[in-house]
C-alpha positions as CSV (number, residue, x, y, z in Angstrom):
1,X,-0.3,-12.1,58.7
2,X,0.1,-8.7,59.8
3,X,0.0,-6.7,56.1
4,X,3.9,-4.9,56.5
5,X,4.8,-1.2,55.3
6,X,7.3,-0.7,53.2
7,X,10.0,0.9,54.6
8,X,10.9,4.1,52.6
9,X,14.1,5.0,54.2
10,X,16.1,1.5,54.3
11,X,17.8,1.5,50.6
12,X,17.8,-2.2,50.1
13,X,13.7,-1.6,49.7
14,X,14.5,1.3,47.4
15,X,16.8,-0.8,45.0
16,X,14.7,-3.7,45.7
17,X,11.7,-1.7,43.8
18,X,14.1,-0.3,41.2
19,X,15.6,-4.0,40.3
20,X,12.0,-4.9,40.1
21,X,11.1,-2.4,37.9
22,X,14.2,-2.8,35.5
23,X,13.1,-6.8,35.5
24,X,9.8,-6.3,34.5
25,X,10.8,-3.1,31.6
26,X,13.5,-5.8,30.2
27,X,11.5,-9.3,29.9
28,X,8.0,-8.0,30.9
29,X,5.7,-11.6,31.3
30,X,8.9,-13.6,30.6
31,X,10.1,-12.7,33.5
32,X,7.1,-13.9,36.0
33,X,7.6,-12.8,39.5
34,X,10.9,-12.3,39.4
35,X,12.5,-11.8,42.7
36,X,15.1,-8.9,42.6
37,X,17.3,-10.7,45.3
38,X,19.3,-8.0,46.7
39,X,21.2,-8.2,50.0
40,X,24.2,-6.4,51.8
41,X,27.6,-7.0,49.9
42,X,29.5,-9.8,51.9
43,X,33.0,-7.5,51.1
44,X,32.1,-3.6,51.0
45,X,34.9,-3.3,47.9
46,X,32.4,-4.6,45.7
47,X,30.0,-2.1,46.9
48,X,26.7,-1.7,49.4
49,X,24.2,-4.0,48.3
50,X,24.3,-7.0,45.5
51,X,21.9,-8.3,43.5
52,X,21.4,-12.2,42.3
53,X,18.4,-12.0,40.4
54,X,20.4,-12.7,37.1
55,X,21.1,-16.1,37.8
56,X,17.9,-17.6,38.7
57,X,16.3,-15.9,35.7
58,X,19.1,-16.9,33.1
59,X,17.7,-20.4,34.4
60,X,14.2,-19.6,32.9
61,X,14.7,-17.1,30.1
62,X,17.4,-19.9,28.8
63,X,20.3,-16.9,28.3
64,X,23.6,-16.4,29.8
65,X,23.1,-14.5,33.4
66,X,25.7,-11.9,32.2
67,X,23.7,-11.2,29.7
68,X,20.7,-10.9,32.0
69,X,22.5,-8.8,34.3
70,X,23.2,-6.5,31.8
71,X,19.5,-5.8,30.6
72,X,18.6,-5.4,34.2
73,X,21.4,-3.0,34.5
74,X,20.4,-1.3,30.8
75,X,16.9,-0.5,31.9
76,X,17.7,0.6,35.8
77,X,16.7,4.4,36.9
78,X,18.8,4.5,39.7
79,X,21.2,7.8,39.2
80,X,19.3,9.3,42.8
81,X,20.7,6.2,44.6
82,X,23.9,4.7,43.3
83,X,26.9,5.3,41.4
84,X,27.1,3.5,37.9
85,X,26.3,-0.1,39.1
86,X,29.0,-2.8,38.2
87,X,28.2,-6.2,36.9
88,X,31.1,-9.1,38.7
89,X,31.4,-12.9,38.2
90,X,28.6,-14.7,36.5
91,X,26.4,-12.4,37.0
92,X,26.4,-10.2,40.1
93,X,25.4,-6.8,40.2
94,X,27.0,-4.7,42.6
95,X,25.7,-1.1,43.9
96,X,27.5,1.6,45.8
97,X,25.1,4.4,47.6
98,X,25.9,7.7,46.9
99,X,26.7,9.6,50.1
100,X,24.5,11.8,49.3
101,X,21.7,9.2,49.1
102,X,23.0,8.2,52.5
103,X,22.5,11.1,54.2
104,X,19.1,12.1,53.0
105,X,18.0,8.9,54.2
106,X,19.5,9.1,57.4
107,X,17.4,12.7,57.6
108,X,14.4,11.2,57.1
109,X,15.0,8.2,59.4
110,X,16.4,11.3,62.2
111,X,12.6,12.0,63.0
112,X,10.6,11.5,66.0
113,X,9.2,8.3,64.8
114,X,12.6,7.3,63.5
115,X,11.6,6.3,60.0
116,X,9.0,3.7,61.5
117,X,5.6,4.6,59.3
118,X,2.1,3.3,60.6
119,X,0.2,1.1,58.9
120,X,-2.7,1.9,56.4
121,X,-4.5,-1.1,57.2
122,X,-4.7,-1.5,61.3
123,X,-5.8,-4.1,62.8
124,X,-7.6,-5.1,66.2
125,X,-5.2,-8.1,67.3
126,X,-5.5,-10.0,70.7
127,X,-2.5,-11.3,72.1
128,X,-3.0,-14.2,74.1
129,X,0.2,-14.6,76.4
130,X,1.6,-15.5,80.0
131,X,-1.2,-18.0,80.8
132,X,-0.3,-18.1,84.7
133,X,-1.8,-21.0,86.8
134,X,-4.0,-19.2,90.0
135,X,-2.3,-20.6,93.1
136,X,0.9,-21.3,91.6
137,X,4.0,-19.8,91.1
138,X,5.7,-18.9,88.0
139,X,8.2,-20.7,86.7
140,X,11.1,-20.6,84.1
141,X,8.4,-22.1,81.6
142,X,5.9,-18.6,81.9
143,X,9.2,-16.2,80.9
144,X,8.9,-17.4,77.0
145,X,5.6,-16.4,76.4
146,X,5.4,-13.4,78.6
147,X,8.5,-11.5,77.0
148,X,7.7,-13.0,73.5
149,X,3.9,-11.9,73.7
150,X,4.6,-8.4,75.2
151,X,7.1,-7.8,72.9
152,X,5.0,-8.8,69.6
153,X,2.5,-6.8,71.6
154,X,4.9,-3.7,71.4
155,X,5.8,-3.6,67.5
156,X,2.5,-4.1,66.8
157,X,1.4,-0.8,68.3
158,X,4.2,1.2,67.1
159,X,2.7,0.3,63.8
160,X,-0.7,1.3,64.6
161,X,-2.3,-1.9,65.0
162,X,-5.2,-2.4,68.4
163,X,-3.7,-4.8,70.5
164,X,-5.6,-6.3,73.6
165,X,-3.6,-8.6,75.8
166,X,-5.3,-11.3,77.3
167,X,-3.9,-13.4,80.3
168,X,-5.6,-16.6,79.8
169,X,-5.4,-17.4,83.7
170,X,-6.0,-21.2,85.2
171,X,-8.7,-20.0,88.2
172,X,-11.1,-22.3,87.4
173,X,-12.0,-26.2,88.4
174,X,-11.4,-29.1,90.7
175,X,-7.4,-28.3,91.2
176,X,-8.5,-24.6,92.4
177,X,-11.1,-25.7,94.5
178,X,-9.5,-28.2,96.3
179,X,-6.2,-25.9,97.5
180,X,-9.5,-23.7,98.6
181,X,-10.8,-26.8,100.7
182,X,-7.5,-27.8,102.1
183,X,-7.1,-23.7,103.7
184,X,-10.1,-24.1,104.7
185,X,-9.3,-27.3,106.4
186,X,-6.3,-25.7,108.0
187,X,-8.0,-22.6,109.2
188,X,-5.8,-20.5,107.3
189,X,-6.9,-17.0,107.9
190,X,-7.3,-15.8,103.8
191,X,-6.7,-12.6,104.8
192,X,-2.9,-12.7,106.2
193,X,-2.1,-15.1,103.1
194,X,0.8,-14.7,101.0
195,X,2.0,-16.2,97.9
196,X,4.5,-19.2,99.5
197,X,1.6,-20.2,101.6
198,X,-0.9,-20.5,98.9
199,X,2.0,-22.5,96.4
200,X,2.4,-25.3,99.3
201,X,-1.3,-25.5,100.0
202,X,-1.5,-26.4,96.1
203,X,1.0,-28.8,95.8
204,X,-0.4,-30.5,99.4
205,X,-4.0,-30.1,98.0
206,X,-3.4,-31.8,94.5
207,X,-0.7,-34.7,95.7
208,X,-3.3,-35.5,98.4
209,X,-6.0,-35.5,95.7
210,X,-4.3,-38.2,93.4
211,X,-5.7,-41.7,94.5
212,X,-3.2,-44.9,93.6
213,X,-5.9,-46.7,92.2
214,X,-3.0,-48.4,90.2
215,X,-1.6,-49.3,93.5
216,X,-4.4,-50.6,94.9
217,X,-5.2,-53.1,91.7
218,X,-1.5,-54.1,92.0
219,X,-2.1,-54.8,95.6
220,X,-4.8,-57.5,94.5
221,X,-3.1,-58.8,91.1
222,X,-0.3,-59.7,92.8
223,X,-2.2,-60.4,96.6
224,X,0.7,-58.4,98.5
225,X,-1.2,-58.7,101.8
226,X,-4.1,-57.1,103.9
227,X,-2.1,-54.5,105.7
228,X,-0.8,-53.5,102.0
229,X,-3.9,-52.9,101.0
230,X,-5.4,-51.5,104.3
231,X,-2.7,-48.8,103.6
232,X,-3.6,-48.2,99.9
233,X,-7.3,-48.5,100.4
234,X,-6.7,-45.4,103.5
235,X,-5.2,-43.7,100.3
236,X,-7.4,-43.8,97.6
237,X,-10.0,-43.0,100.0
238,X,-8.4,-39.9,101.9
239,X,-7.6,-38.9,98.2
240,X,-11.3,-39.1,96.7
241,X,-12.6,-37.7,100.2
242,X,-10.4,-34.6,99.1
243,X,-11.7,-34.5,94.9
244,X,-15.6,-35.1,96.7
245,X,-14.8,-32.0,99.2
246,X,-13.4,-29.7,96.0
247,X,-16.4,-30.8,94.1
248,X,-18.8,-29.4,96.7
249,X,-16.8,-26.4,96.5
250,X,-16.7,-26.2,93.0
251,X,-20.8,-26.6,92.7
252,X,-21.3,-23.4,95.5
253,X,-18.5,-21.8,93.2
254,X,-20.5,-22.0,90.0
255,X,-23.6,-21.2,91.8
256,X,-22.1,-18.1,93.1
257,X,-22.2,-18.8,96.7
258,X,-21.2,-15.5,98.2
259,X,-18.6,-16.8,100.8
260,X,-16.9,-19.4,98.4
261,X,-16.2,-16.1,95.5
262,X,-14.8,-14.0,97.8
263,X,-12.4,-17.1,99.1
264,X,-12.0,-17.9,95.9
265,X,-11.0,-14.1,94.4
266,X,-9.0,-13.8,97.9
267,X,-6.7,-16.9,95.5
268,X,-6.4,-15.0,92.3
269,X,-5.5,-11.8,94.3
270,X,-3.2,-13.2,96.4
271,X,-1.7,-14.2,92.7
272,X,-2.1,-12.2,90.7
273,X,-0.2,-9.7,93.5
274,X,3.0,-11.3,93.1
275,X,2.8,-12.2,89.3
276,X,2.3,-8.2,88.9
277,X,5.3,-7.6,90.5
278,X,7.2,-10.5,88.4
279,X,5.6,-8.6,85.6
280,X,7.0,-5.3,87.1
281,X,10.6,-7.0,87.4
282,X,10.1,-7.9,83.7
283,X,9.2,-4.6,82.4
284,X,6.2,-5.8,80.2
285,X,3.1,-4.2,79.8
286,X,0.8,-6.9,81.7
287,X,-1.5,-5.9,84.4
288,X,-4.7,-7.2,86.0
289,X,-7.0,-5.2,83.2
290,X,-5.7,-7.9,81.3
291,X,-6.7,-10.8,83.5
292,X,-8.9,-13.1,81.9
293,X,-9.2,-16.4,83.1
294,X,-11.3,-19.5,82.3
295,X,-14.0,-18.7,85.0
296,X,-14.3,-15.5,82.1
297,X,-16.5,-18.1,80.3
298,X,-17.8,-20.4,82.3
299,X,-21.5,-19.4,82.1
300,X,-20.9,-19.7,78.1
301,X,-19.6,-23.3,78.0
302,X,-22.8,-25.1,78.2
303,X,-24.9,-22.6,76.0
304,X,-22.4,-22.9,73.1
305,X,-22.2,-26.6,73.2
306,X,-26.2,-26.7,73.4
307,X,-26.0,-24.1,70.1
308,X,-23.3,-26.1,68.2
309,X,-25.7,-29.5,68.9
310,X,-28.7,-28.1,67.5
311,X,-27.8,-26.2,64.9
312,X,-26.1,-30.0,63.9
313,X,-22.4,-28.7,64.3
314,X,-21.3,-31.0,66.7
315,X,-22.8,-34.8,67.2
316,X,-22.8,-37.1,70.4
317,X,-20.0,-40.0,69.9
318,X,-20.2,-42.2,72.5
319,X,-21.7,-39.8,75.2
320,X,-19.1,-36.9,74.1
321,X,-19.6,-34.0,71.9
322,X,-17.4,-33.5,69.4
323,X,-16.8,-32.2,66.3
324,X,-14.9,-33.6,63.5
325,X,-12.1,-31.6,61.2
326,X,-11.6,-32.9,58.3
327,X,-8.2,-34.6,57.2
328,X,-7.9,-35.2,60.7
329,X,-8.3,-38.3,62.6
330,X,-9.3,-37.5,66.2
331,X,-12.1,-35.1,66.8
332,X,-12.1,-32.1,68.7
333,X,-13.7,-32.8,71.8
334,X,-15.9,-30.5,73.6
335,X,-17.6,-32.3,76.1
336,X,-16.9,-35.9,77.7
337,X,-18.9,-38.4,78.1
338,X,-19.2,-37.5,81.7
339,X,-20.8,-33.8,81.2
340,X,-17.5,-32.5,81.9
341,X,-15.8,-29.5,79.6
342,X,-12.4,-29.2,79.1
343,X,-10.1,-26.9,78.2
344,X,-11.0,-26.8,74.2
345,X,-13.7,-25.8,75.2
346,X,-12.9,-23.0,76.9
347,X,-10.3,-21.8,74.0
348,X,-13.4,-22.5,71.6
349,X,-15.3,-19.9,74.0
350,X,-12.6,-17.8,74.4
351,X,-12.4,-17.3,70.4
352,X,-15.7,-16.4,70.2
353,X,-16.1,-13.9,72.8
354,X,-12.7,-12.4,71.1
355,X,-14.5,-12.2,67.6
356,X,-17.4,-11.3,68.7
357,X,-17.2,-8.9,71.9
358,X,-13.5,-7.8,71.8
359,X,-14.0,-7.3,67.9
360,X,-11.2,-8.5,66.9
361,X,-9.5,-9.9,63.4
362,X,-6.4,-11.2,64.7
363,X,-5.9,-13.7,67.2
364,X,-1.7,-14.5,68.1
365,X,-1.4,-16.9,70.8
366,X,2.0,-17.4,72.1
367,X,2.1,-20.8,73.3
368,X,4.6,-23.8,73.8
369,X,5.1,-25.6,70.8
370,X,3.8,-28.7,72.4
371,X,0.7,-27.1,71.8
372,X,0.6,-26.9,68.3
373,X,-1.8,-30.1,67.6
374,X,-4.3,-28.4,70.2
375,X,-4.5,-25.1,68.5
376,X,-4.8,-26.4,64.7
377,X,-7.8,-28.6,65.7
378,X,-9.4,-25.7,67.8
379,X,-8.9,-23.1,65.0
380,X,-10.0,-25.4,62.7
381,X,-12.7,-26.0,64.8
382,X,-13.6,-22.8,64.9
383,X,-14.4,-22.0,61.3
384,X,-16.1,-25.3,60.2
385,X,-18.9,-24.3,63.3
386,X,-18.6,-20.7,61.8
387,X,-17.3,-18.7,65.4
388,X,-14.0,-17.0,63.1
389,X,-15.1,-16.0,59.3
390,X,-12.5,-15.8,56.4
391,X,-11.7,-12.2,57.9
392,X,-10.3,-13.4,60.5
393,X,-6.7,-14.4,61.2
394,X,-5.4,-17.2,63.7
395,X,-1.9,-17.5,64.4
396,X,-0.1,-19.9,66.6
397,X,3.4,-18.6,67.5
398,X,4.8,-21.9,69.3
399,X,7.9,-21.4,71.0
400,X,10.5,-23.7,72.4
401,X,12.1,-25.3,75.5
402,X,14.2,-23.5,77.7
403,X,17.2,-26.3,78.1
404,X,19.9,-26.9,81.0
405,X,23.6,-27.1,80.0
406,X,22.5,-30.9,79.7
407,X,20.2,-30.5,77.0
408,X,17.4,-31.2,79.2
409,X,14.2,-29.1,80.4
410,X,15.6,-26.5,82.9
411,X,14.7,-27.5,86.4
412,X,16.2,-27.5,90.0
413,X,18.3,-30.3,91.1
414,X,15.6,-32.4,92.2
415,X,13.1,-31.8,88.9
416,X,11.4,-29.5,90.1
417,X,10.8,-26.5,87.9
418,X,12.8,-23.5,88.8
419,X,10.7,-20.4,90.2
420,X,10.5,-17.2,88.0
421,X,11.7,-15.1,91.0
422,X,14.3,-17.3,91.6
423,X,16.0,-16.8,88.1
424,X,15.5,-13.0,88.3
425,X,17.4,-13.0,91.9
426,X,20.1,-15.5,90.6
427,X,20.9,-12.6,87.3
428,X,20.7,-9.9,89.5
429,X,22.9,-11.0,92.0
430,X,25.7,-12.3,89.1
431,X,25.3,-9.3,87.0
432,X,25.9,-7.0,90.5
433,X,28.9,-8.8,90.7
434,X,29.9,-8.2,86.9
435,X,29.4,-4.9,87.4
436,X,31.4,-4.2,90.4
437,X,34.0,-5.8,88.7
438,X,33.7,-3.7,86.1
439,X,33.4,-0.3,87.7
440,X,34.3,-0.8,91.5
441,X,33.2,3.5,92.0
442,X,29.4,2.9,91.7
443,X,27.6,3.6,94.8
444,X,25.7,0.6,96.5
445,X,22.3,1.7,95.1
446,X,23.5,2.6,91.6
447,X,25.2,-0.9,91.4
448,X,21.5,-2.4,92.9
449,X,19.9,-0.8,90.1
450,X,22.5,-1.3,87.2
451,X,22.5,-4.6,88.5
452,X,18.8,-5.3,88.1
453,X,18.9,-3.6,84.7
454,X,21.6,-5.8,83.2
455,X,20.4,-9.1,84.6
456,X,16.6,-8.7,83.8
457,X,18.1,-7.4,80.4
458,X,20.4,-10.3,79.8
459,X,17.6,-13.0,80.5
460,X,15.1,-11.3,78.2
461,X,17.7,-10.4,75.3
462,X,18.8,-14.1,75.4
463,X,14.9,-15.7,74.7
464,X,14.2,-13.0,72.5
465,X,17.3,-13.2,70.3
466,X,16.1,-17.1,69.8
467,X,13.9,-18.2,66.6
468,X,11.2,-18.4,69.0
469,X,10.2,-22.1,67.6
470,X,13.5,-23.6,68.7
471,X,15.0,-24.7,71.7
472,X,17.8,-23.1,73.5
473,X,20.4,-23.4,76.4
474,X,20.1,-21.4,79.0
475,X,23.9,-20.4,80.5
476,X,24.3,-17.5,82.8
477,X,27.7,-16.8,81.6
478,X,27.0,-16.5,78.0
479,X,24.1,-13.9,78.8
480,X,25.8,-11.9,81.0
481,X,28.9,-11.4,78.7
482,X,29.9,-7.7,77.8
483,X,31.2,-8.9,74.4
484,X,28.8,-10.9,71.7
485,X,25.1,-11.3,70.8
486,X,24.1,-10.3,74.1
487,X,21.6,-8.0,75.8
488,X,24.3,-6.4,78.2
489,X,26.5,-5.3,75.2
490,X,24.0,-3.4,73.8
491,X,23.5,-1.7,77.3
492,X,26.7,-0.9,77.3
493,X,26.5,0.3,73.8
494,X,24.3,2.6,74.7
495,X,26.2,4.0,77.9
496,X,28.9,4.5,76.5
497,X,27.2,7.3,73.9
498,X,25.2,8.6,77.1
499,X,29.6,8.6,78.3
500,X,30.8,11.1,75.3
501,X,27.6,13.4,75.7
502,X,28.3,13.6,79.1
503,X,32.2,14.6,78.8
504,X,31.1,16.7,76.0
505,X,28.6,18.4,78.0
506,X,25.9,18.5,75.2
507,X,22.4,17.6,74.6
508,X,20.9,16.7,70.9
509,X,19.8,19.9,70.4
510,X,23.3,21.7,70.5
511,X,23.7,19.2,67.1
512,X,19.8,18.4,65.5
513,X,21.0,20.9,62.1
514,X,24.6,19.4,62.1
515,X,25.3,18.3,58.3
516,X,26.1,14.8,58.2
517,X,29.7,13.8,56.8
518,X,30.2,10.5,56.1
519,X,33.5,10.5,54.6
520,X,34.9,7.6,56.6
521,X,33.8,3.8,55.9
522,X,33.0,3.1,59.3
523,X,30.6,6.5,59.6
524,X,28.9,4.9,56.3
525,X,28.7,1.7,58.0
526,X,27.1,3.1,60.8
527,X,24.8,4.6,58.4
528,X,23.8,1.2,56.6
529,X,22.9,0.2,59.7
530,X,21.1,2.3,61.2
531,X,18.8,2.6,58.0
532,X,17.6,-0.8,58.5
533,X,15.7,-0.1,61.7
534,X,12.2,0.1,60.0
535,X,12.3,-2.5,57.9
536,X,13.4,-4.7,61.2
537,X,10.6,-3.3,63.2
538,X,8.2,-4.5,59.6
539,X,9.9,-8.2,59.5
540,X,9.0,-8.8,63.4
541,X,5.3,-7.7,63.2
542,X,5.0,-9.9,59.6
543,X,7.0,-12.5,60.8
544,X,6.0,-12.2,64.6
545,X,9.5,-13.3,65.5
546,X,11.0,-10.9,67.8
547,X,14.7,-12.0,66.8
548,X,14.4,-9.7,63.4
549,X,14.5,-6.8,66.3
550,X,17.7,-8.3,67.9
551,X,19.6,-8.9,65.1
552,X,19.4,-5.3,64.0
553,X,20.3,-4.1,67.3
554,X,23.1,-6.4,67.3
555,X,23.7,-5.4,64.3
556,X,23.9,-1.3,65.1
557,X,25.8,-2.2,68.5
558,X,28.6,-3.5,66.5
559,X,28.8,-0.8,63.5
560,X,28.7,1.4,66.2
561,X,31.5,-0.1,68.4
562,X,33.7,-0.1,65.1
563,X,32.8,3.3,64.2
564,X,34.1,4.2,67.8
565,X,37.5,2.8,68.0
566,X,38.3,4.7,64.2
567,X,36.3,7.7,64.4
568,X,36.9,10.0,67.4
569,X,34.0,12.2,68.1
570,X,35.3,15.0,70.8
571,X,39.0,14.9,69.4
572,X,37.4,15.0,65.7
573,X,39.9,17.2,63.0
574,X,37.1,19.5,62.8
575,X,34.2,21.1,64.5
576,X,31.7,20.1,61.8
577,X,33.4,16.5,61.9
578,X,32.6,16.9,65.7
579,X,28.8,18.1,65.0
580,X,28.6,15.2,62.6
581,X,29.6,12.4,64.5
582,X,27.4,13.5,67.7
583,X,24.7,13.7,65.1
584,X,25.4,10.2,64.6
585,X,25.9,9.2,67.5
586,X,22.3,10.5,69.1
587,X,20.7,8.9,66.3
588,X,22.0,5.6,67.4
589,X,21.5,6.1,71.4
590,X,17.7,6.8,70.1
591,X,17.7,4.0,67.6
592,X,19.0,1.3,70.4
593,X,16.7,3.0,72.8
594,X,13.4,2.5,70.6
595,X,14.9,-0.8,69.9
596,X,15.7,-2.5,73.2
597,X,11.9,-0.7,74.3
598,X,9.9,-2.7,71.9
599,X,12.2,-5.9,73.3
600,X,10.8,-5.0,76.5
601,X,14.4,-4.1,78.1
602,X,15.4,-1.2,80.3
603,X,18.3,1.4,79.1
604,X,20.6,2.8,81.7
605,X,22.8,5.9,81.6
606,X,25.5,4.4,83.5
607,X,27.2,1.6,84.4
């Protein structure tokens, strides 16, 4: 996984270190690998942080954990930090951070990189996410890797790591060629065509390329008649005149008849158009640069399984090639028994032209879940035929379903699944009416573009907030909320600090030397918070889970929201109070800014 940094500003890190330290001086081998559990006190009357180490190590050193919390305590250098630490129940060590401690830290997080270091080690990582379907439209199901894969995509660059997204587009085979025969049929001028038009050829193309032969052998099992089967032998030959026409298509395709590539780019344009601007909508970083489809390695399919054959790295099994993992029972199948590839192999070709020309050491594909047999037999795969070496890392993030309120796989009302565009249009058009509710003043274009902030925001916030592995229901109501986990109350978080610098007609710089006070328990709140941004930033690269970076801007939102309603900022009791608490409260605007920008999600000033 991606190596983390430690994050020298947040103070659970520091006393994590120090408890390590003390463990080791007290009990030295005894104490093994000791973890110094610390974590946020539950009640801030027994101080900032806690640690539990005592009782799992009483367990192995055989002594009473009061007594091991006391060693721990005995051998601690931690006078910069803390006050005298305090030793509660069996065995719980509390800390308190010295305010002073506090607001160094918070000056060394109040940078321009806001405490976020980059990483010694960098790595050249490709990002494999989005995986649109040339011809098609998007769909609900493409929004979970898109947002999750640009997203990982973002926190790995703040940290200095080379990422290269790849949009592993399907342009390539019978499907393709046979919407491409059936505008042909039509006469459909390729030049006036648009994205709807190219959608309904597909669907006509590939229903009318699906013969019943089940239909047909039911016909004669159960001898339903001759007009029966006049009607299903007209089908299953209408349908296998259409797979014969996209076959001839596909052959001048792969040998690069000129007409038939410029149709067929005319597809993938026409495409790729309208996924750009669904990207645009989206506000990730995903452009045509990083197009790269399975035609990318067409020319490398039969080469590679010709390689892998004589250097005795695959075998023939009953006319396939395959290769065999071991502890697993089905092989991994690169070509069937017909001559046709599939898409392993393209993934296997993919791999090695990502190694090997893209340079890579990282490979992170954000995939359904329902993938996750596919890609342990292909990265296995991989290394037993030699393609990824031992310094190179393959990572799987499988992700879950997107539900209905009925638990089931989010479609329209007659199954079908719901388009992309659709779902953006439906959260714009409920969050404009949120926000005229809310403030009735906006003009018409401010409330469009509020509107479109807050109800991209609010879809994106809720996936990304999710473990990314499980399910979850989707419910416009819940997103859109202005009060909970949700991506429009951190917007409004963040308006409402952009609200007191405008009344108090200042900028940051009137305040960047203020001295921070932090006298009040909900200013050293504010603080604790807002010194856990790196380490958040660290736990969603290692972990590549962007919900690390939503809990802490949740997290902020609400330390901030209780700092507001008992700390006044512009009717402070004194002007250095005043100074202070605008200090603080830029440093969170630019904290939840930084944040919600790695997420992927637009601020807005007002709304």
């Amino acid at each position: 996984m991606i190596r983390p940094v430690m994050a020298s500003v947040d103070p659970a890190n520091l006393l994590r270190q120090r408890v390590r330290d003390a463990i080791v001086a007290a009990f030295g081998d005894a104490a093994g690998d000791a973890d110094a559990l610390i974590a946020p006190s539950r009640n801030p009357q027994f101080g900032d942080f806690q640690c539990n180490a005592a009782m799992p190590l009483a367990k192995k050193l055989g002594k009473p954990p009061r007594d091991i919390a006391g060693s721990i305590v005995e051998h601690l250098d931690i006078t910069d930090l803390t006050d005298e630490p305090t030793i509660a129940g069996p065995g719980f060590i509390n800390f308190t951070l010295k305010t002073m401690c506090l607001t160094k830290l918070l000056c060394r997080l109040d940078t321009s990189d806001l405490g976020i270091e980059k990483t010694d080690a960098p790595r050249r990582v490709v990002m494999d996410l989005s995986s649109v379907n040339v011809a098609k439209q998007m769909h609900v199901g493409h929004i979970r890797s898109t947002v999750i894969g640009d997203s990982l995509s973002n926190v790995l660059e703040r940290l200095g790591h080379t990422v290269i997204r790849q949009n592993h587009l399907g342009d390539w085979g019978v499907p393709i060629c046979m919407t491409l025969s059936a505008l042909h049929d039509a006469n459909v001028d390729l030049d006036s065509l648009d994205m709807e038009m190219l959608s309904d050829a597909y669907r006509r193309a590939t229903s009318d390329g699906k013969p019943d032969y089940k239909g047909l052998q039911a016909v004669h099992d159960f001898e339903l008649g001759p007009k029966t089967e006049a009607e299903l032998q007209a089908q299953v030959d209408g349908a296998e005149q259409v797979i014969a026409k996209a076959k001839s298509a596909l052959l001048k395709l792969q040998t690069g008849d000129a007409q038939t590539v410029r149709d067929w780019r005319k597809l993938i344009d026409v495409t790729m158009v309208e996924c750009g601007r669904i990207y645009e909508r989206l506000h990730v970083n995903i452009t045509r640069e990083h197009d790269a489809g399975e035609s990318t390695y067409r020319d490398k399919l039969a080469p590679l399984v010709d390689r892998l054959l004589d250097a005795g790295l695959a075998q023939v099994s009953q006319g396939a090639v395959i290769i065999w993992i071991d502890d697993v029972e089905e092989p991994f199948i690169l070509r069937k028994s017909d001559g046709g590839f599939l898409y392993a192999t393209t993934d296997l070709a993919a791999i090695e032209y990502r190694v090997g020309e893209l340079a890579c050491d990282q490979l992170i594909y954000v995939v359904d879940a329902r993938q996750r047999l596919h890609f342990r037999l292909l990265f296995a795969a991989a290394r037993k035929v030699g393609i990824i070496g031992d310094a190179v890392e393959t990572v799987h993030v499988p992700f879950g379903s997107i539900l209905g309120p009925d638990g089931t796989p989010l479609k329209t009302r007659s199954g079908e699944n719901i388009r992309l565009t659709d779902l953006l249009d439906e959260a714009v058009s409920r969050a404009a009416d949120v926000v005229a509710r809310k403030n009735p003043d906006l003009s018409d274009d401010e409330r469009r573009q509020v509107a479109e902030a807050v109800g991209i925001g609010a879809i994106k916030y809720a996936d990304l907030a999710q473990d990314v592995a499980k399910d979850y229901v989707f419910t416009f109501d819940r997103m859109l909320a202005f009060e909970g986990d949700t991506g429009p109350y951190l917007l409004n978080a963040y308006v409402r600090i952009q609200s007191i610098f405008r009344k108090a007609d200042v900028t940051s710089a009137d305040f960047t030397d203020a001295e921070l006070l932090l006298d009040q328990p909900q200013e050293r709140a504010l603080a604790l918070a807002m010194l856990q941004y790196p380490s958040a930033v660290e736990s969603t690269a290692a972990k590549l889970q962007p919900h690390h970076l939503c809990q802490f801007a949740y997290s902020l939102a609400t330390a901030f929201a209780s700092f507001y309603e008992h700390c006044p900022v512009l009717r402070a009791e004194t002007d250095d109070i005043k100074r202070s608490r605008l200090r603080l409260c830029d440093l969170t605007s630019r904290l939840l800014a930084d944040a919600l920008g790695l997420l992927g999600i637009r601020t807005i000033d007002r709304m």
